[in-house]
Structures are given as structure tokens and as C-alpha cells.
C-alpha atoms as an extended CHARMM CRD file, in Angstrom:
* protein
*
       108  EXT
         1         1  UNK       CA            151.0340000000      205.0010000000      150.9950000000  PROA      1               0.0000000000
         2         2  UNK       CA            148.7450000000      205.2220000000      148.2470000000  PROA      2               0.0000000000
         3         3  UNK       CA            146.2120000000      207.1440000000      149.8800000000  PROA      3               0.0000000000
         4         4  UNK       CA            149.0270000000      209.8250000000      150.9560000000  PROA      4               0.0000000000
         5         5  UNK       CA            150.0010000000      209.8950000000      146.8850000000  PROA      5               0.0000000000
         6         6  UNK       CA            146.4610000000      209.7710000000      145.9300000000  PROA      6               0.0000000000
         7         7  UNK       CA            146.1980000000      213.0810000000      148.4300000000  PROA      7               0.0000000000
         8         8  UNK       CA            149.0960000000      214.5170000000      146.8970000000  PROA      8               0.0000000000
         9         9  UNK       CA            147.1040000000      214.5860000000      143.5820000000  PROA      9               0.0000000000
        10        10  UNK       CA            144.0080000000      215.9660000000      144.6210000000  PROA      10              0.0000000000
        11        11  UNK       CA            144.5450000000      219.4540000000      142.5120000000  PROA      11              0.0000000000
        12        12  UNK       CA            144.4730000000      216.9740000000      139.6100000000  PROA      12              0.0000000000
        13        13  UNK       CA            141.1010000000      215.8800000000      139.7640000000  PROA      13              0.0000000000
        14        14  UNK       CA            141.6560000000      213.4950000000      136.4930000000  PROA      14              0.0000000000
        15        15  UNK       CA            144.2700000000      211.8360000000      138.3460000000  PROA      15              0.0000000000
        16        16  UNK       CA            142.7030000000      211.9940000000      142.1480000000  PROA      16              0.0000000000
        17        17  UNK       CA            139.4690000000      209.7260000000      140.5970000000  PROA      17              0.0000000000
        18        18  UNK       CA            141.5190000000      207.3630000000      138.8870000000  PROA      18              0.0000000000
        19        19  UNK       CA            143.8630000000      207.2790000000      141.9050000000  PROA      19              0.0000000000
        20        20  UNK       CA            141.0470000000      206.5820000000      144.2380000000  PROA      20              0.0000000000
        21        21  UNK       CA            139.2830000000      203.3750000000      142.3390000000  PROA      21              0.0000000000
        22        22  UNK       CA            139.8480000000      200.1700000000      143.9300000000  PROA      22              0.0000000000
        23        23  UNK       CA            142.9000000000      198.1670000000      143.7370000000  PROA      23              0.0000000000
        24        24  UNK       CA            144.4590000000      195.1490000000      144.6640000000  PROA      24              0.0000000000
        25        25  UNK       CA            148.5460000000      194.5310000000      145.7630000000  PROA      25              0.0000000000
        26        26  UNK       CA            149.7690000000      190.8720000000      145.6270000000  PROA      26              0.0000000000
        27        27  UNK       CA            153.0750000000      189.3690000000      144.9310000000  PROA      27              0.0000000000
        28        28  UNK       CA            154.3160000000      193.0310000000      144.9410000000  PROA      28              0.0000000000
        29        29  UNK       CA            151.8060000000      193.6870000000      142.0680000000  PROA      29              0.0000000000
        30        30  UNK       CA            149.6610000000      196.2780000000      142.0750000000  PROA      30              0.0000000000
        31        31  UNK       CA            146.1620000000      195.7820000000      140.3030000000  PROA      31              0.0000000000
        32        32  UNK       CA            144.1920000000      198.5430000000      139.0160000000  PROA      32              0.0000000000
        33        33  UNK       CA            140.9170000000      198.3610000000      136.7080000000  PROA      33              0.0000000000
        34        34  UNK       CA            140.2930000000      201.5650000000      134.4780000000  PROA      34              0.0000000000
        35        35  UNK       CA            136.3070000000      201.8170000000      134.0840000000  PROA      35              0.0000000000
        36        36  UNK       CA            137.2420000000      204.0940000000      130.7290000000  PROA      36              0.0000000000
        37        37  UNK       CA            139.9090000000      204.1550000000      127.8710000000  PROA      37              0.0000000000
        38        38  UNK       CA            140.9530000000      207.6690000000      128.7920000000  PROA      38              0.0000000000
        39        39  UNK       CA            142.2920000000      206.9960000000      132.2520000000  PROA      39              0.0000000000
        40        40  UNK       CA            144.9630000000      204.4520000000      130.4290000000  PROA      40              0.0000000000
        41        41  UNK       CA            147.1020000000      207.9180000000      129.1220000000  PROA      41              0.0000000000
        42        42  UNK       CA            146.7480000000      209.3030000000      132.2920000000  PROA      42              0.0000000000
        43        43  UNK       CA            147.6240000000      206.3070000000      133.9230000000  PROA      43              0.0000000000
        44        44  UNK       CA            150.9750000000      206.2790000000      131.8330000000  PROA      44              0.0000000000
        45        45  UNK       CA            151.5240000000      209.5920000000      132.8330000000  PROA      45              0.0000000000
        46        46  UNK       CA            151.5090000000      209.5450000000      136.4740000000  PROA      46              0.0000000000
        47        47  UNK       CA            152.6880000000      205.9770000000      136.3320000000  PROA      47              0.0000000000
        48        48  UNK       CA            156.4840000000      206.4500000000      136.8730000000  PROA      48              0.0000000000
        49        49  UNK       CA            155.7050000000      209.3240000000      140.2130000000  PROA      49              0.0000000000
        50        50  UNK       CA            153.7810000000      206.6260000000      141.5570000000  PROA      50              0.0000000000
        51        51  UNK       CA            155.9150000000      203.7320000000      141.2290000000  PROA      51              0.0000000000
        52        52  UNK       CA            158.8990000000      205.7280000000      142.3180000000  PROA      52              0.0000000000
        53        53  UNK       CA            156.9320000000      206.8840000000      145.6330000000  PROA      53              0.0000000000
        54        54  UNK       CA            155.2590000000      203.3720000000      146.4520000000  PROA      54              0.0000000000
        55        55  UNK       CA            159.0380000000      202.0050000000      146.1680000000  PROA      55              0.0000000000
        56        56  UNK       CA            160.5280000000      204.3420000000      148.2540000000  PROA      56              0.0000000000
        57        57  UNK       CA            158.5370000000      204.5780000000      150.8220000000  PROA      57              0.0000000000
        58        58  UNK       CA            158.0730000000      200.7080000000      150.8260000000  PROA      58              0.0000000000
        59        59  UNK       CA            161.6080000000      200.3300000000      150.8660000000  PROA      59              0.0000000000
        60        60  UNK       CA            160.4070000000      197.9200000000      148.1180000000  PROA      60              0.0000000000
        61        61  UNK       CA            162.2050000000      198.0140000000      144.4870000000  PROA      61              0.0000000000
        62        62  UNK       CA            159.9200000000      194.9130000000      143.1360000000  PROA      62              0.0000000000
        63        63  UNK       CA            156.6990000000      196.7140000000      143.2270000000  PROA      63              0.0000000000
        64        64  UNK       CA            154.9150000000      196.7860000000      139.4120000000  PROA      64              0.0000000000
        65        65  UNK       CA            151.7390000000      198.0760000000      138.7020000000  PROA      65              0.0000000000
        66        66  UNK       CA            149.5560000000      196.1760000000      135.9050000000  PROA      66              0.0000000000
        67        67  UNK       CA            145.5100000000      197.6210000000      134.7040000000  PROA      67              0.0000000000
        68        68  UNK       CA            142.6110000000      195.9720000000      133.0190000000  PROA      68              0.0000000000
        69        69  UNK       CA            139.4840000000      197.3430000000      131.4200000000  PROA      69              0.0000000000
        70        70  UNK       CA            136.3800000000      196.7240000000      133.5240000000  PROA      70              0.0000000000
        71        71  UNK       CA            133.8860000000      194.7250000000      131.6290000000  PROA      71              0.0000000000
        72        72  UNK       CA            130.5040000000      196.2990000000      130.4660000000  PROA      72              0.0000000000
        73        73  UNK       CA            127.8430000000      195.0700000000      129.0970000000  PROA      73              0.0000000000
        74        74  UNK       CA            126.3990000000      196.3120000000      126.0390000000  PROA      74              0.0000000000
        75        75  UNK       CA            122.8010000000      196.1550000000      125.5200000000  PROA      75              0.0000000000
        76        76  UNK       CA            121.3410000000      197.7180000000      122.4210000000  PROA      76              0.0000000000
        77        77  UNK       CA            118.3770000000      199.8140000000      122.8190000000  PROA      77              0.0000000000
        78        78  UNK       CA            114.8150000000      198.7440000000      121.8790000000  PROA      78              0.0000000000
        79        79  UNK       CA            113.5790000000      201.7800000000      119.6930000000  PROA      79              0.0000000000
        80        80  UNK       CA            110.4740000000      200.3260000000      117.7590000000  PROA      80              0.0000000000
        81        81  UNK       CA            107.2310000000      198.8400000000      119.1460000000  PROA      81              0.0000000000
        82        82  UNK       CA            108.6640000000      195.2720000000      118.1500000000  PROA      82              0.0000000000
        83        83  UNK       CA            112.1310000000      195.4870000000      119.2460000000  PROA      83              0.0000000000
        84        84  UNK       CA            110.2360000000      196.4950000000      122.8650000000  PROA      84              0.0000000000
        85        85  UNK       CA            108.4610000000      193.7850000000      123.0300000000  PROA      85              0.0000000000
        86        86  UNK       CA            110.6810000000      191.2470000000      122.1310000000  PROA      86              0.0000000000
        87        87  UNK       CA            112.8920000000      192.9120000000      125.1310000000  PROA      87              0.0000000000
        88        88  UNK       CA            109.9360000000      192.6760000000      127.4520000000  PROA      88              0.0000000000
        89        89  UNK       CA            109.5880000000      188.9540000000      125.8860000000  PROA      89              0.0000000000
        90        90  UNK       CA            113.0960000000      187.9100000000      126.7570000000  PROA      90              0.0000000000
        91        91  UNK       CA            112.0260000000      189.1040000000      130.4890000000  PROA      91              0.0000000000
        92        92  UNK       CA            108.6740000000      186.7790000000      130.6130000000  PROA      92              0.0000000000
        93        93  UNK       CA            108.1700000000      184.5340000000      128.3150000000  PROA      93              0.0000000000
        94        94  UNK       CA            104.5290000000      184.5380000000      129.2140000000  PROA      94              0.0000000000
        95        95  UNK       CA            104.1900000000      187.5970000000      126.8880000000  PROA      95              0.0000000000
        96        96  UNK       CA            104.6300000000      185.7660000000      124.0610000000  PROA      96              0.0000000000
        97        97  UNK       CA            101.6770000000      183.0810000000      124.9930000000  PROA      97              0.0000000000
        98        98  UNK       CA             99.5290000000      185.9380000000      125.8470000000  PROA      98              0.0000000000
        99        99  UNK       CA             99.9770000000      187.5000000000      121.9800000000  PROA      99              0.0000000000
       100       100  UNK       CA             99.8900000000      183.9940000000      120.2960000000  PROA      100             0.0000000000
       101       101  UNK       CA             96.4950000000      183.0430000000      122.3040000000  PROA      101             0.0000000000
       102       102  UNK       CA             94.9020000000      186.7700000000      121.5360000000  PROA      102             0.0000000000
       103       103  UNK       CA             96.2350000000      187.5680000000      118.1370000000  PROA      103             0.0000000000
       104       104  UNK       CA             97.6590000000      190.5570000000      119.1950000000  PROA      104             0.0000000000
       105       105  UNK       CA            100.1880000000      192.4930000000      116.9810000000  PROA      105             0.0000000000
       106       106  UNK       CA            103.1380000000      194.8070000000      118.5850000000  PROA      106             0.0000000000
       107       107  UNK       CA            103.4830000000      197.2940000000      116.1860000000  PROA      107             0.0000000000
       108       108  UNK       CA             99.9550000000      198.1920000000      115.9520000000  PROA      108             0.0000000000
């Protein structure tokens, strides 16, 4: 059923991708994750159509839909000669016995 919505939607291309990310349905919950902040509007906007489709064609009144925010990681980037190599430090800590034993500096 929410393939055949998610089909219905395809003009919408917004709504299409959000409507074809992976979900999960348990305890008549549906569980979506939004990868992005703008998908939660649209969400809200196609939110009722969907519910109202799902539960009719379900024969199912107790179906709700919840969504979380994916998790990311954010890494800052290494811009000067030090900030590199204390990234490629944090990878092998060898590095850091190889300057210590030669003297060597990273920003030269």
C-alpha cells in the first residue's frame, strides 16, 4: 500500500524520495527517518493523504506514523598543515613516534 501511494506521488519528486526511504510498521506504527530537516514540512504536508489512504485501504483506523532525524556525524575539516597531521595522527599513532624520534615539524 505504500508503494501504490508512493507511485501516486511520483510527479512530486520532493515527496516520491521521501516516500521511498526506508521504513518500519510495528504495533500499527509506522517509522520513518528523514536524512534532512526539510523533508519534516513536507512530511506534514502529505502526512494526513497518507494516513487517510494506509487506513483505508488497511481497513485499519489505528495506524500512526512517527519520524526521527538520522544521525550524522560531524567531522570538522583539517585545513592547516597541523590540524592534518594531527588527523592523520588520530589514524596511526605511529606518526607521532616517527616526528618525536626525527624532530620533524608539521607546519614546515
Amino acid at each position: 500500500m505504500w508503494n501504490e501511494f508512493a507511485e501516486s506521488k511520483k510527479t512530486q519528486v520532493a515527496e516520491y524520495h521521501l516516500l521511498k526511504q526506508p521504513f518500519t510498521f510495528q504495533n500499527n506504527v509506522i517509522n520513518l527517518t528523514l536524512t534532512n530537516p526539510v523533508e519534516e514540512p513536507l512530511l506534514h504536508t502529505i502526512k494526513s493523504d497518507l494516513l487517510t489512504y494506509l487506513r483505508d485501504n488497511l481497513n485499519n483506523s489505528l495506524i500512526q506514523l512517527e519520524y526521527q532525524f538520522a544521525q550524522f556525524e560531524t567531522r570538522r575539516m583539517a585545513y592547516t598543515n597541523k590540524e592534518k597531521f594531527d588527523a592523520l595522527v588520530e589514524k596511526n599513532p605511529l606518526l607521532k613516534k616517527l616526528q618525536d624520534k626525527f624532530g620533524l615539524d608539521p607546519d614546515f
